[in-house]
matplotlib code that plots the C-alpha trace (Angstrom):
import matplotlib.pyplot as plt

x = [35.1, 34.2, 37.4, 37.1, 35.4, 37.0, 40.3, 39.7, 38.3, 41.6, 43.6, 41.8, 41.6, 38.3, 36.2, 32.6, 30.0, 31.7, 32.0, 33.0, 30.1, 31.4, 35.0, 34.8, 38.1, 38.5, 41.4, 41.0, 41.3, 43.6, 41.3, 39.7, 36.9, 35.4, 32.2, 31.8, 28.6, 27.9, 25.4, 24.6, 22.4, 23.9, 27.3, 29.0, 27.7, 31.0, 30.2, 30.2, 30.3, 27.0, 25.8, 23.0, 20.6, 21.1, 19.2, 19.8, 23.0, 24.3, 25.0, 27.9, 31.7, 34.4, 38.1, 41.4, 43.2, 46.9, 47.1, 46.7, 49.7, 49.8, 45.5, 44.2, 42.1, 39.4, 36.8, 33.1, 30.8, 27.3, 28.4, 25.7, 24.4, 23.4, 20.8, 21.9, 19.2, 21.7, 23.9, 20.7, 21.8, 25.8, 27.6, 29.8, 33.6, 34.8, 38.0, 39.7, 39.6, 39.9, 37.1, 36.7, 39.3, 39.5, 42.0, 42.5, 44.7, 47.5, 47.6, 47.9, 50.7, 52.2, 52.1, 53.7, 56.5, 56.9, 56.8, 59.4, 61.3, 61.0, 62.9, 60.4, 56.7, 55.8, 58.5, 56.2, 53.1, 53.9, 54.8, 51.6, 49.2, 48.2, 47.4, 48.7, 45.5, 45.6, 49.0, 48.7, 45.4, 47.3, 50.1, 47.7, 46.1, 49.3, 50.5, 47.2, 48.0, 51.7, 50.7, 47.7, 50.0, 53.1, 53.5, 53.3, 56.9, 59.4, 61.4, 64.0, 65.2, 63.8, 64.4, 62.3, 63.1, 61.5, 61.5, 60.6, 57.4, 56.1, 57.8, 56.2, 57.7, 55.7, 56.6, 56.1, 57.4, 58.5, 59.4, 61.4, 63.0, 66.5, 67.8, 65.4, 65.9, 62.2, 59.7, 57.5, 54.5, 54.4, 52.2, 52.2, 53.5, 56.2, 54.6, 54.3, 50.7, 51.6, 54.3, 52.1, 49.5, 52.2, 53.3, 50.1, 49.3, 52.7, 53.3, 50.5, 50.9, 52.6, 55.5, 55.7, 56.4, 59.2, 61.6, 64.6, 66.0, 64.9, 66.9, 66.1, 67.7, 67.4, 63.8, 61.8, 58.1, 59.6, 61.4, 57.9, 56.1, 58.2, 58.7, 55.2, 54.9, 58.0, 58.1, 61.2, 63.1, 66.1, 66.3, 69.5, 70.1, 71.7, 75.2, 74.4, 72.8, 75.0, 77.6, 75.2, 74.4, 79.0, 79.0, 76.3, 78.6, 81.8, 80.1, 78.3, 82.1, 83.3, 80.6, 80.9, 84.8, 84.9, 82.5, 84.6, 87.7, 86.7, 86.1, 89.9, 89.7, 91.1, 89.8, 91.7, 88.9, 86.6, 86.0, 86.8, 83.4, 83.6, 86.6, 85.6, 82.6, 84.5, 86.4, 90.0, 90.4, 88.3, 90.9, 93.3, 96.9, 96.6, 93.0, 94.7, 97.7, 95.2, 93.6, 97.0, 98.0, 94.1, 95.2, 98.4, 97.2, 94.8, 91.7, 88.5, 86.9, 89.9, 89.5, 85.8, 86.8, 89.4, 86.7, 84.8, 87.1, 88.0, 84.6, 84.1, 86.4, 84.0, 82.0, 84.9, 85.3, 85.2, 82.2, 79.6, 82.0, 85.0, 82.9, 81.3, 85.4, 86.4, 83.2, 84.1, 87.8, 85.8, 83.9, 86.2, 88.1, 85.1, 84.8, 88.4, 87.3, 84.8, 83.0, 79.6, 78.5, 80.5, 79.9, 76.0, 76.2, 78.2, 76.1, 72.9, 75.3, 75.2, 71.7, 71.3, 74.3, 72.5, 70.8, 73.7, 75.7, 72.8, 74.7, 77.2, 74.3, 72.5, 75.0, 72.1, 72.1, 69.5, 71.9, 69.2, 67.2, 69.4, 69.4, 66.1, 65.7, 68.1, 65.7, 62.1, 64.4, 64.6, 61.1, 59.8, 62.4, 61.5, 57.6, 58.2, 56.8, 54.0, 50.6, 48.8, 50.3, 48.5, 50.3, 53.7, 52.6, 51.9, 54.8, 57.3, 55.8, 55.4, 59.4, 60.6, 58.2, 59.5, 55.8, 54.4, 52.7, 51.6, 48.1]
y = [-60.2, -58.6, -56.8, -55.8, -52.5, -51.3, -52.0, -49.1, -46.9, -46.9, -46.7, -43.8, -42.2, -42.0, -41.0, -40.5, -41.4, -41.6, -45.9, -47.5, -49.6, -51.8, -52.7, -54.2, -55.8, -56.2, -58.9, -58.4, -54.6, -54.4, -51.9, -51.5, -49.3, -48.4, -47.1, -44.4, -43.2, -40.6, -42.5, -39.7, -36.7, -33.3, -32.3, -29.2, -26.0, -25.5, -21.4, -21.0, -24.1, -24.1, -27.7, -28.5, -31.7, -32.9, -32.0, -34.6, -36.3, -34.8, -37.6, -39.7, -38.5, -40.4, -39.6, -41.4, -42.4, -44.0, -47.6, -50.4, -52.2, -52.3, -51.7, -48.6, -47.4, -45.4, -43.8, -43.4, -41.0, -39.3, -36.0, -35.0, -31.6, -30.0, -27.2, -23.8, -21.6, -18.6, -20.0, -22.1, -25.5, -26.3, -29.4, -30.7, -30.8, -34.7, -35.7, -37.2, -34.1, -30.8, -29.0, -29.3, -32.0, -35.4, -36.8, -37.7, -35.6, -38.4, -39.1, -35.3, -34.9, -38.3, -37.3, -33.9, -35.3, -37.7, -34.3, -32.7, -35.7, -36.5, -35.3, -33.8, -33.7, -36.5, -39.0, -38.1, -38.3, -41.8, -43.1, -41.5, -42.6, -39.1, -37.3, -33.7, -31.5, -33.8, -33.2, -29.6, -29.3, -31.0, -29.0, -25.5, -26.7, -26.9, -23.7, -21.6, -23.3, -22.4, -18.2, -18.8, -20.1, -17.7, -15.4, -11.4, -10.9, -7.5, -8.0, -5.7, -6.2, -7.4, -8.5, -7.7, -9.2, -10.4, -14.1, -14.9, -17.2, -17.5, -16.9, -13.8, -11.5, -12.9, -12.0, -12.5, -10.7, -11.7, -10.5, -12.4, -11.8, -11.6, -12.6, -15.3, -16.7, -17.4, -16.0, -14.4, -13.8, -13.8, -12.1, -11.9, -9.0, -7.0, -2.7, -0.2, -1.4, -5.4, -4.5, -2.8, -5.6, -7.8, -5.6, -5.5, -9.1, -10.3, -7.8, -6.0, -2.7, -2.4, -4.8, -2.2, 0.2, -1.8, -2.1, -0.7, -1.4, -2.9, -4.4, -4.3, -3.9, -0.4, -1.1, 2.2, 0.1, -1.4, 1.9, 3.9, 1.2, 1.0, 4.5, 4.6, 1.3, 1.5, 4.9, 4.7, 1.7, 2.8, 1.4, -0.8, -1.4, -4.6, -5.3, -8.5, -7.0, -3.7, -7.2, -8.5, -5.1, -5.2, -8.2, -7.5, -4.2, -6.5, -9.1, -6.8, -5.1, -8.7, -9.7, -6.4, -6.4, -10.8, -9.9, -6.9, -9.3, -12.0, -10.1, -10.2, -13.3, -13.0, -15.5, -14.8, -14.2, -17.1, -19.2, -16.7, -15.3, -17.0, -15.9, -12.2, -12.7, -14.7, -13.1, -12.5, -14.8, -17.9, -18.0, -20.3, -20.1, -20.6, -18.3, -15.3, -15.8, -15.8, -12.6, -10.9, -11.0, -10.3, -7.5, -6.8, -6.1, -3.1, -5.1, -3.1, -6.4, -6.0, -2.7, -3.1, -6.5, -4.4, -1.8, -4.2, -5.8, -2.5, -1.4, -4.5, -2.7, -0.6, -2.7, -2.5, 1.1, 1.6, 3.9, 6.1, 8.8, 6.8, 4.8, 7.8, 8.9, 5.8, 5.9, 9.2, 7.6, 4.4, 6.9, 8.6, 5.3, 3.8, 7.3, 6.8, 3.4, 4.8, 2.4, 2.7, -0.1, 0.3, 4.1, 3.7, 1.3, 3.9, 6.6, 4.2, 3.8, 7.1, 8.3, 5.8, 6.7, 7.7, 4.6, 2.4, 4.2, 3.2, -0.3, 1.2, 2.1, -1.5, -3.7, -6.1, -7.0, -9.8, -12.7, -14.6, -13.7, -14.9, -18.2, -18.2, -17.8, -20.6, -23.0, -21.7, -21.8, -25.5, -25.8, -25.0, -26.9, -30.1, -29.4, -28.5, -24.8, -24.1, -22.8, -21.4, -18.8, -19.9, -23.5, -21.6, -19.4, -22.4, -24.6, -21.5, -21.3, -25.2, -25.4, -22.0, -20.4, -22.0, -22.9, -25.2, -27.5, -30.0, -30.5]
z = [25.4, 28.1, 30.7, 34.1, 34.4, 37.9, 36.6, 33.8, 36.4, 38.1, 35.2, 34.2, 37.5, 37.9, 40.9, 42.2, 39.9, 36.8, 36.1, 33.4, 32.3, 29.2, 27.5, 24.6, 23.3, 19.4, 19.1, 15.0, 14.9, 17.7, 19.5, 23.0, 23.7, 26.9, 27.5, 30.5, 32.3, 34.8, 37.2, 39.7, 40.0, 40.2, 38.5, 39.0, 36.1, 34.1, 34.4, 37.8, 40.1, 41.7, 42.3, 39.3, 38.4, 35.4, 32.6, 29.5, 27.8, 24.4, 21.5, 22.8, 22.1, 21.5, 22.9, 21.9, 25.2, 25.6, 23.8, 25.9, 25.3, 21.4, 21.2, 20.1, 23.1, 22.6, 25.2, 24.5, 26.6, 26.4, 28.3, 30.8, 30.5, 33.7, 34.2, 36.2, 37.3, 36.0, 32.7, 32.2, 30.3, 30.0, 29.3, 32.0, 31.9, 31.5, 33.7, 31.8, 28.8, 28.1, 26.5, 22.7, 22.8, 20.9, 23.1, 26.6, 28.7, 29.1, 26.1, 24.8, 27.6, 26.0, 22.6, 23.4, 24.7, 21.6, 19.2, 21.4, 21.3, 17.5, 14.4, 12.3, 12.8, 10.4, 12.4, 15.5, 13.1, 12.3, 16.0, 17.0, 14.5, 13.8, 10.9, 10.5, 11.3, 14.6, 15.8, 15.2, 17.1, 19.7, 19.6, 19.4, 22.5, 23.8, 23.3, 24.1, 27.1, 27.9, 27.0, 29.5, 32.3, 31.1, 34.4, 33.9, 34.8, 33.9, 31.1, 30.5, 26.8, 23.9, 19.7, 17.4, 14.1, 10.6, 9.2, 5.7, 5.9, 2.0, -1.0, -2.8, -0.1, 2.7, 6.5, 9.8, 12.8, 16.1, 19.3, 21.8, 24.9, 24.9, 28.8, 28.4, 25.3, 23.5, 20.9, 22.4, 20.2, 16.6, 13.6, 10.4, 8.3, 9.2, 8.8, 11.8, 13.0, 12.5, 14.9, 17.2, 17.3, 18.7, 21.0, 22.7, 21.8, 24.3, 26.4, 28.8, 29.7, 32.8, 31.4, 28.1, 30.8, 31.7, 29.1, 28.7, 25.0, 22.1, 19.4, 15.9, 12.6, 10.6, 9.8, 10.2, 10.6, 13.5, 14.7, 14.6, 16.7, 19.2, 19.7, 20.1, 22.4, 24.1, 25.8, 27.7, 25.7, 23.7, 19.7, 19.3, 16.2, 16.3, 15.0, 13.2, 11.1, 10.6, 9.9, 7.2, 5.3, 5.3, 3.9, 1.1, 0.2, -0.2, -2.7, -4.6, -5.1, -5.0, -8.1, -10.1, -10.6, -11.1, -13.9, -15.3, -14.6, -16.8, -19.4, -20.0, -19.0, -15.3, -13.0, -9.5, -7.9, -8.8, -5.9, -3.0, -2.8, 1.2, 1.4, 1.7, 3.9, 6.5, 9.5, 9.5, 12.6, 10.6, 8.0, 7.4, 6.7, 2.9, 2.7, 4.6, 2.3, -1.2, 0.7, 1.1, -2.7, -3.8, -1.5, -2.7, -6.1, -5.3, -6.0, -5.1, -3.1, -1.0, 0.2, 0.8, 2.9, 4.3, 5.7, 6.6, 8.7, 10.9, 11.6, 13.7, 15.9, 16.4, 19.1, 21.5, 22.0, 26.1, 25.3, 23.4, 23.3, 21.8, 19.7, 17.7, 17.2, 15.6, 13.1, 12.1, 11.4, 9.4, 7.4, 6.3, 5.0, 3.5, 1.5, 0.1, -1.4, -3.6, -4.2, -4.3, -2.4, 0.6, 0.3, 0.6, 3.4, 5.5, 4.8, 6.0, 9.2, 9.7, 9.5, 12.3, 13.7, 17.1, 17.6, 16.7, 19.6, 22.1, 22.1, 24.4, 26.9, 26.5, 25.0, 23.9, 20.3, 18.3, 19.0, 20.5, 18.0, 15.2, 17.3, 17.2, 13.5, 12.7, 14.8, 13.2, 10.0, 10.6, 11.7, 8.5, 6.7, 8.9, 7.9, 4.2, 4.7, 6.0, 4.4, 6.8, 9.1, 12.4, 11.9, 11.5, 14.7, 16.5, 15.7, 16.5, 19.9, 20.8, 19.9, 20.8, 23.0, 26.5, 27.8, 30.0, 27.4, 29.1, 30.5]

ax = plt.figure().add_subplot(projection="3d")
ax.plot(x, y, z, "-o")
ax.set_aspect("equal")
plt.show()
């Protein structure tokens, strides 16, 4: 059945000599193809512009283009390749797609916004028709695209954080940018040089120059790189995470005495392992009251929820100065426990003692990173994990990245 070429040639926007010479409409397979020809002389060399005959055609292509109403429409063209009297023979660049690509440009922009839009990838797999090596290439395209387009521009503070990507004690690192809110580059591992490579990899030199602090948690690979990369940034290290290694100390003590406890067969303190790891303000009136006569009774997870508790006091000291006074009062308290737990946290607090106080002269800490984490978190929980690190690369930066994706 044959369709009106011209009114494909303004569908697909195109100009010049490029016609659309045949449609061919397949009723029982629900599919349209149209056939496109280049029918002038010279074209354009892809290297550098210069007007160039046209040498020969390479084997016809095939491009998936936006359905036509509920037909699958495909497009079908030999490329022309043109002859340059410096880059000698190259094949043109089509209008309607990028190089290397299977798909047309609206329909790439189109299923970008359906990924964006969907649930989890397979949802947007399904609506698309797409298998999963096809959506990712899509979505790679995407994203090589958004770094290309992502302008040079100062920026001031950053996160540097870890993310677990394979079980085994597989890694990857990432660096985001904390006014702005978005991963910045990714690698995998999480050592000195793997930290350095993505240094390098998202930010150029001049913008290294730049930065002022840098928030991490107490991991000496990371420390060593950005000293090196970082030459005027200050190390933060962040107080999320100074919260987390806390809240380890108290259910280790928490675990240790329940297990000692039931050997008499004491059970008060099965049950309340949230209790201890949740602020006193997130309590409610029946939680702080268990607390309080857990307390009451000189149990040792009290006192290491109890210190846990008053170091967050810590953060609102009016400065450096003050701050540093009121840890020297916390360590002391966390020595009285003695408890080993809490006791080797607060001596790790205090060999970093000079970089945790730098929070007071940047008052940046990994929040956004955290944020961050809990989105990528879901990304591989939506995917079912990920294989292959590039994918997991690619989907972090297509979701969390905050590039201009679209062609």
């Amino acid at each position: 059945m044959d369709l009106t070429d011209n009114h494909y040639e303004k569908l697909l926007g195109l100009g010049g000599d490029w016609k659309v010479i045949e449609v061919d409409l397949d009723i029982g397979k629900l599919r349209v193809d149209v056939h496109i020809e280049y029918l002038g002389d010279t074209l354009p060399c892809p290297e550098c512009g210069a007007a160039c005959g046209i040498y020969d055609h390479s084997p016809e292509r095939m491009w998936r283009h936006l359905d036509t109403m509920q037909f699958l429409t495909m497009l079908h063209c030999a490329t022309p390749r043109v002859e340059c009297s410096k880059h000698g023979v190259k094949t043109v660049a089509v209008p309607w797609a990028g190089k290397h690509a299977r798909f047309t440009l609206l329909f790439e922009a189109f299923a970008i916004k359906v990924i964006e839009a969907s649930r989890t990838l397979q949802d947007a797999r399904g609506l698309l028709g797409l298998n999963w090596h096809q959506v990712q290439n899509i979505m790679k395209r995407a994203v090589d695209r958004g770094i290309e387009r992502r302008e040079k521009q100062e920026i001031a503070w950053i996160g540097m954080d870890e993310k677990s990507f394979r079980r085994g004690h597989r890694y990857i690192s990432l660096i985001n940018d904390v006014d702005g809110g978005r991963v910045l580059d990714v690698a995998e591992g999480r050592t000195s040089e793997v930290a350095e490579g993505l240094i390098v990899k998202a930010l150029e030199e001049d913008q290294r120059q730049m930065v002022c602090g840098v928030a991490i948690d107490m991991s000496a690979p990371y420390e060593k790189a950005i000293r090196k990369m970082f030459p005027h940034a200050d190390i933060v290290h962040d107080k999320f995470h100074i919260s987390q290694h806390l809240n380890k100390a108290v259910d280790k003590t928490r675990a240790r005495e329940h297990r000692q406890m039931m050997k008499g067969k004491d059970d008060r303190l099965k049950g309340t392992k949230y209790l201890w790891l949740m602020g006193m303000e997130h309590l409610d009136t029946d939680e702080l009251a268990k607390v309080n006569a857990l307390k009451a009774s000189g149990m040792n997870v009290a006192k290491a929820w109890y210190v846990k508790e008053v170091f967050r006091h810590f953060w609102s000291r009016r400065d450096a100065g003050y701050a540093r006074s009121y840890f020297d009062y916390w360590y002391q308290e966390a020595a009285n426990t003695k408890l080993p737990d809490v006791i080797a946290v607060a001596k790790m607090l205090k060999r970093h003692l000079s970089n945790i106080l730098t929070y007071f002269d940047c008052y940046i800490t990994n929040a956004v990173s955290e944020g961050l984490n809990s989105k990528i978190q879901a990304i591989k929980a939506n995917a079912r994990g990920f294989r292959n690190f590039e994918n997991y690369r690619t989907s972090i930066m297509f979701f969390c990245g905050k590039l201009e994706l679209y062609p």
